[in-house]
C-alpha positions as CSV (number, residue, x, y, z in Angstrom):
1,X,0.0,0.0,0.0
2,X,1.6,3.3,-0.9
3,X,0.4,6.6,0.4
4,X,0.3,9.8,-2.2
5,X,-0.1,13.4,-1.3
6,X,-1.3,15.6,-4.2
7,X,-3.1,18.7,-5.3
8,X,-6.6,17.6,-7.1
9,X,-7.3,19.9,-10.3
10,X,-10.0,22.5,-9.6
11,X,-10.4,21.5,-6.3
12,X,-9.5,23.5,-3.1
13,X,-10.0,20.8,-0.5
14,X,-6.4,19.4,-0.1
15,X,-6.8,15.7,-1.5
16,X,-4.7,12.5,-0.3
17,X,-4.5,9.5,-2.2
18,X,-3.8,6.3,-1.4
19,X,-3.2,2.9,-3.9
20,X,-3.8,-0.6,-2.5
21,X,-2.5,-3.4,-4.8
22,X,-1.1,-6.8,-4.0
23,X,1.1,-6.7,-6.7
24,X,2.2,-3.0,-6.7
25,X,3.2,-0.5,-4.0
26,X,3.0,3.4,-5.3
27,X,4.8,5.9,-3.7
28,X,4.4,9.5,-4.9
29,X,6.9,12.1,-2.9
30,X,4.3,14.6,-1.6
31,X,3.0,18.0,-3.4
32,X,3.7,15.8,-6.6
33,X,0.2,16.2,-8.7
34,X,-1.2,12.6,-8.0
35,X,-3.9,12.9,-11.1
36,X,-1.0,14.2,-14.1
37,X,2.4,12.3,-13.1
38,X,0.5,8.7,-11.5
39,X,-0.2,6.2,-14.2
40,X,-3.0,3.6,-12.8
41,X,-3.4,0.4,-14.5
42,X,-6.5,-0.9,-16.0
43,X,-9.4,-2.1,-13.9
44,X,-8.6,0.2,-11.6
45,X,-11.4,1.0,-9.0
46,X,-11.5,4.3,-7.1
47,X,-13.6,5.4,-4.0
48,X,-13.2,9.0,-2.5
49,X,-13.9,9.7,1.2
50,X,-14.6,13.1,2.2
51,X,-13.3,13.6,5.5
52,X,-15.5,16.7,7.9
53,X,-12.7,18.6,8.0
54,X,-12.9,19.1,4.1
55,X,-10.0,16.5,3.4
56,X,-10.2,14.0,0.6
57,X,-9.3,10.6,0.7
58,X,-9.2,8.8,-2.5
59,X,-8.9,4.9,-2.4
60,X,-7.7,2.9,-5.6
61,X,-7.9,-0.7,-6.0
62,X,-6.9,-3.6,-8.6
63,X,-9.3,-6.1,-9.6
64,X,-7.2,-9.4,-8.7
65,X,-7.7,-11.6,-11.9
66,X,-9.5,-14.8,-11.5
67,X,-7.6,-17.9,-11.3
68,X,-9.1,-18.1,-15.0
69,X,-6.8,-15.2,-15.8
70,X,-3.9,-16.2,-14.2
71,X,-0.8,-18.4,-15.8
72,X,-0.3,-21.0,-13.9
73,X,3.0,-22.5,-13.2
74,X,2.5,-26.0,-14.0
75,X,5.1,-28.6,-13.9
76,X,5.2,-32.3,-14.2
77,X,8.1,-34.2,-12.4
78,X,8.9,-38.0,-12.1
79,X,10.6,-39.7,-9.5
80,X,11.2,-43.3,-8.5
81,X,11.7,-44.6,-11.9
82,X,11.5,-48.5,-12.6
83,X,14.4,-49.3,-15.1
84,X,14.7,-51.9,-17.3
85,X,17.4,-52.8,-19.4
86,X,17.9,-54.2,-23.1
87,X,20.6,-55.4,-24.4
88,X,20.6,-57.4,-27.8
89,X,23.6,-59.3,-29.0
90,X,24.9,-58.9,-32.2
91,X,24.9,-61.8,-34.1
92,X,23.7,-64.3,-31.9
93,X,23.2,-67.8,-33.4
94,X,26.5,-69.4,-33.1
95,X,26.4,-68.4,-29.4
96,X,23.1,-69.7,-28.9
97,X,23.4,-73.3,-30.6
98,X,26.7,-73.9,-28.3
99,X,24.2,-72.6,-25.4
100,X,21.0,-75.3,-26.3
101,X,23.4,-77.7,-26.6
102,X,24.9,-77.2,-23.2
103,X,21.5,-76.7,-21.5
104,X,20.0,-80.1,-23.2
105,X,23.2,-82.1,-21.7
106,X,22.4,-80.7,-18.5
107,X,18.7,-81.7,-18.8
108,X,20.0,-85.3,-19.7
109,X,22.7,-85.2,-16.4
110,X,19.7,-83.8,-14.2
111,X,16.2,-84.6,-15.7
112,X,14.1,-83.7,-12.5
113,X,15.8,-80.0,-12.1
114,X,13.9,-77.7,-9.3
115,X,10.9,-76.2,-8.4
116,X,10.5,-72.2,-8.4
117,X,8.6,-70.2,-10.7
118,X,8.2,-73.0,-13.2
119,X,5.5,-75.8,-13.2
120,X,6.9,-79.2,-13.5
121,X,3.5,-81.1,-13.9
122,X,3.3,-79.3,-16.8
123,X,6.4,-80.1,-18.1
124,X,8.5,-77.2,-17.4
125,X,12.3,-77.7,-16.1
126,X,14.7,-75.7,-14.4
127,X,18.4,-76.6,-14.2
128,X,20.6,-76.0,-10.6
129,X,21.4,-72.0,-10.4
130,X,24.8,-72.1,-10.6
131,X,25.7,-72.4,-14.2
132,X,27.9,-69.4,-14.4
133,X,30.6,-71.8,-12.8
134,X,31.2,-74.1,-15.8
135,X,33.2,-73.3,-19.1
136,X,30.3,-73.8,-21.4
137,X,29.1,-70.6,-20.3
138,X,31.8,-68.5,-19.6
139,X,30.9,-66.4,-23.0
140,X,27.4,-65.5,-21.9
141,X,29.3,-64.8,-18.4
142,X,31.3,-62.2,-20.5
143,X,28.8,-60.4,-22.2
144,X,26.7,-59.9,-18.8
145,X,29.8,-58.5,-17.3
146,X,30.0,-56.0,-20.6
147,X,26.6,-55.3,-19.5
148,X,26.7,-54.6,-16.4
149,X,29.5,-52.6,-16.7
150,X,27.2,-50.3,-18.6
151,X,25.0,-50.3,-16.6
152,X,27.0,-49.3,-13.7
153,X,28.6,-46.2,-15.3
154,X,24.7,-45.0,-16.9
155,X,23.7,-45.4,-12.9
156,X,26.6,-43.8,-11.4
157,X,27.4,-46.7,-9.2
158,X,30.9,-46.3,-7.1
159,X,34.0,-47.1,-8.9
160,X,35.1,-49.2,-5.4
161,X,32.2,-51.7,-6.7
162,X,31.0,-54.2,-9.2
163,X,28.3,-56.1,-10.0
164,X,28.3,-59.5,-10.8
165,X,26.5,-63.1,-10.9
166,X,25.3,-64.7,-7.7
167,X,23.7,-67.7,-9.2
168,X,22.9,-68.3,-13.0
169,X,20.1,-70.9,-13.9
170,X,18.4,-72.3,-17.3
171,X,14.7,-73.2,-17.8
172,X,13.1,-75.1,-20.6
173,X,9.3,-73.9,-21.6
174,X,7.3,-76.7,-23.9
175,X,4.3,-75.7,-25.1
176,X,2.0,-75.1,-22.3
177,X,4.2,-74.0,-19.6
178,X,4.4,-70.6,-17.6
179,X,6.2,-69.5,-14.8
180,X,4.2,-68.2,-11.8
181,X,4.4,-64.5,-10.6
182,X,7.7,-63.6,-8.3
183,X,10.5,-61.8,-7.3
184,X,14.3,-62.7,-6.9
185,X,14.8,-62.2,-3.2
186,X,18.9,-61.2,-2.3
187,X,20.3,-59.1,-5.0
188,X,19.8,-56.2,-6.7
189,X,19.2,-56.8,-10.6
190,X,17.8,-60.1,-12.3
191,X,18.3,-60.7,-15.8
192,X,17.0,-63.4,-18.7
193,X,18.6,-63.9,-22.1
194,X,16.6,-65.9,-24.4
195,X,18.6,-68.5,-26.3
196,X,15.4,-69.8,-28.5
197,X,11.8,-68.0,-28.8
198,X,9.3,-70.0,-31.2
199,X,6.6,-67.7,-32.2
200,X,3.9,-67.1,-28.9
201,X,6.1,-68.5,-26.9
202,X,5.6,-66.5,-24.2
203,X,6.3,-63.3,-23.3
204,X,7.6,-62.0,-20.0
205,X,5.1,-60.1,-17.7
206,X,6.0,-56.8,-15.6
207,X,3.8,-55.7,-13.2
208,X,3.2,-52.3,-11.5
209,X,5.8,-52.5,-8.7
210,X,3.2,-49.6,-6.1
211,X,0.5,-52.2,-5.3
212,X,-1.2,-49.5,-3.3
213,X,-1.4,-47.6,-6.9
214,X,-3.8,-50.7,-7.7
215,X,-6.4,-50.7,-5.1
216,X,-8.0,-47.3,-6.7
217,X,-7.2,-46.9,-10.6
218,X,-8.1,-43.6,-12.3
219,X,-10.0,-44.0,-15.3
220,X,-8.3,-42.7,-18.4
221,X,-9.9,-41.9,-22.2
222,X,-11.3,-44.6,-23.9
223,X,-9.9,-45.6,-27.3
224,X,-6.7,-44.0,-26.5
225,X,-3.3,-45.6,-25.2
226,X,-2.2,-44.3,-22.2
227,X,0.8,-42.4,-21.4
228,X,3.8,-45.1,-20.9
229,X,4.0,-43.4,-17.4
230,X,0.4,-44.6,-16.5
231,X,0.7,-48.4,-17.3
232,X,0.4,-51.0,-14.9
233,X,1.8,-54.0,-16.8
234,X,4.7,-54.2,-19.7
235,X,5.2,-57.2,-21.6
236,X,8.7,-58.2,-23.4
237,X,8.2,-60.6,-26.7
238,X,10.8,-62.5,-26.5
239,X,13.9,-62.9,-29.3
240,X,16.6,-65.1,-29.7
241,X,19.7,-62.9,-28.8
242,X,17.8,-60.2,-26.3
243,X,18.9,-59.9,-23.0
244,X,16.8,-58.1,-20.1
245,X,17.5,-57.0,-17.0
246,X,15.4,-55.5,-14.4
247,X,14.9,-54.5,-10.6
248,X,15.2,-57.9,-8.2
249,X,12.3,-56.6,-6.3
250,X,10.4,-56.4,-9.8
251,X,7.4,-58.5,-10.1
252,X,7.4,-60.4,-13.1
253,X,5.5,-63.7,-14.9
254,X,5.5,-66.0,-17.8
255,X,2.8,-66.3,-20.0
256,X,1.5,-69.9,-21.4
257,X,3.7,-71.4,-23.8
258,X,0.9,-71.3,-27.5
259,X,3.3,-71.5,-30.0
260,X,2.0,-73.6,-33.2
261,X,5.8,-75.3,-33.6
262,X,6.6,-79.0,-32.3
263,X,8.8,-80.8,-30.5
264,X,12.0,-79.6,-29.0
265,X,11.8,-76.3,-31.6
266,X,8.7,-75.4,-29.7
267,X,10.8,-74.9,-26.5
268,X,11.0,-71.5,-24.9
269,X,14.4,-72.1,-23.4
270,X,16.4,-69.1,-21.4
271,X,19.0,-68.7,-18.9
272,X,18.3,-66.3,-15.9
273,X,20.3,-64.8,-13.6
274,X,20.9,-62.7,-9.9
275,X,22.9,-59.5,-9.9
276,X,24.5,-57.9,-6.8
277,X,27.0,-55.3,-6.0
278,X,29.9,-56.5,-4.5
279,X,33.5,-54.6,-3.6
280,X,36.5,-54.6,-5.8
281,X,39.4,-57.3,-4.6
């Protein structure tokens, strides 16, 4: 609020002035002639109070603009991202014959395998988890470690630190197998590679990692994709060659096994594996 003391033209009574705005304090030095040298802006209101003594008060106000009028400041920020990784090999197929053929021997040396994700009634094996240990798959070992290595410099990880394998395991999907919704408890990142991927194979299943974010869903234009932001479930097609890695804590699922091919080319056949940070020797 700024107080102005002025002379009003053809008026004796001595005349003070006096300009109330939120956004604008006006200070006129006094004797200055309020009405010529005072520019008002527009939507200006004025009230005049005459005082009993003769004196004039004149009271001027701005209009505030309705929130209609204003510019808001509106900015959209994103925190708490879920990253996942893709990595495809170059030229692949040599790599992944000398892989099938490893993961078949081992199927012969240990028919039964173990139970996790996979469903063995239905046919679905899953080798011991620590494959990274043997020769045959010391080049797939390698190219992790190249990835990885990205990864670590894209996140900014500590240079005192690396990540590597903790256990390494393959899994053989006939038609008609899936692998149940979980998580990789005690590491960081998981990861799959896909060594062969028949048409509908199966792809992999990413679900919305805030559960709470599912228990009240906003409802979005119909007809219209959403923004990538806003899903709640990402699926991966699978290919021959494409690696993946993602959070541990990421849940994640199989679908059914539908491809049209036969016998051991309608496996879906992958190797997975855990990912932890551990400190430079």
């Amino acid at each position: 609020m700024g107080l102005v003391n002025g002379g009003c033209p053809g008026k004796k009574a001595p005349v003070t002035a006096m300009w109330v705005s939120s956004r604008r304090n006006a200070a006129i030095p006094p004797g200055q002639n309020l009405f010529r040298n005072t520019s008002f802006p527009r939507r200006c209101n004025a009230v005049r109070i005459l005082q009993p003594s003769g004196h004039s008060i004149i009271l001027f106000t701005q209009e505030r603009p309705s929130m209609s009028q204003k510019d808001l400041g509106f900015v959209r920020r994103s925190y708490f991202p879920t990253m996942i990784f893709q990595i495809d090999v170059p030229e692949p197929e040599d790599l992944n014959k000398k892989l099938l053929a490893s993961i078949y021997a081992e199927r012969e040396r240990d028919k039964k395998g173990i139970s996790r994700s996979n469903i063995p009634a239905l046919g679905g094996w899953h080798s011991h988890n620590d494959l990274y240990k043997s020769k045959e798959y010391a080049e797939l070992v390698g190219l992790i470690g190249q990835a990885t290595s990205k990864m670590s410099e894209d996140l900014g990880y500590a240079d005192s630190h690396t990540i590597r394998i903790g256990t390494m395991w393959s899994i053989i999907n006939p038609p008609g197998c899936v692998n149940r919704a979980h998580v990789h408890p005690g590491c960081l990142w998981s990861g799959v590679y896909y060594i062969q991927a028949p048409e509908n194979c199966g792809n992999i299943e990413f679900i919305e990692p805030r559960t709470v974010h599912l228990m009240n869903q906003a409802k979005f234009q119909p007809n219209k994709k959403r923004s990538r932001e806003n899903w709640t479930k990402v699926r991966y097609t699978p290919v021959a060659g494409r690696m993946i890695i993602f959070p541990a804590w990421l849940y994640h699922a199989v679908d059914p096994n539908e491809t049209k091919e036969t016998g051991d080319a309608g496996n879906r056949v992958i190797i997975s594996f855990n990912l932890n940070q551990v400190k430079k020797s």
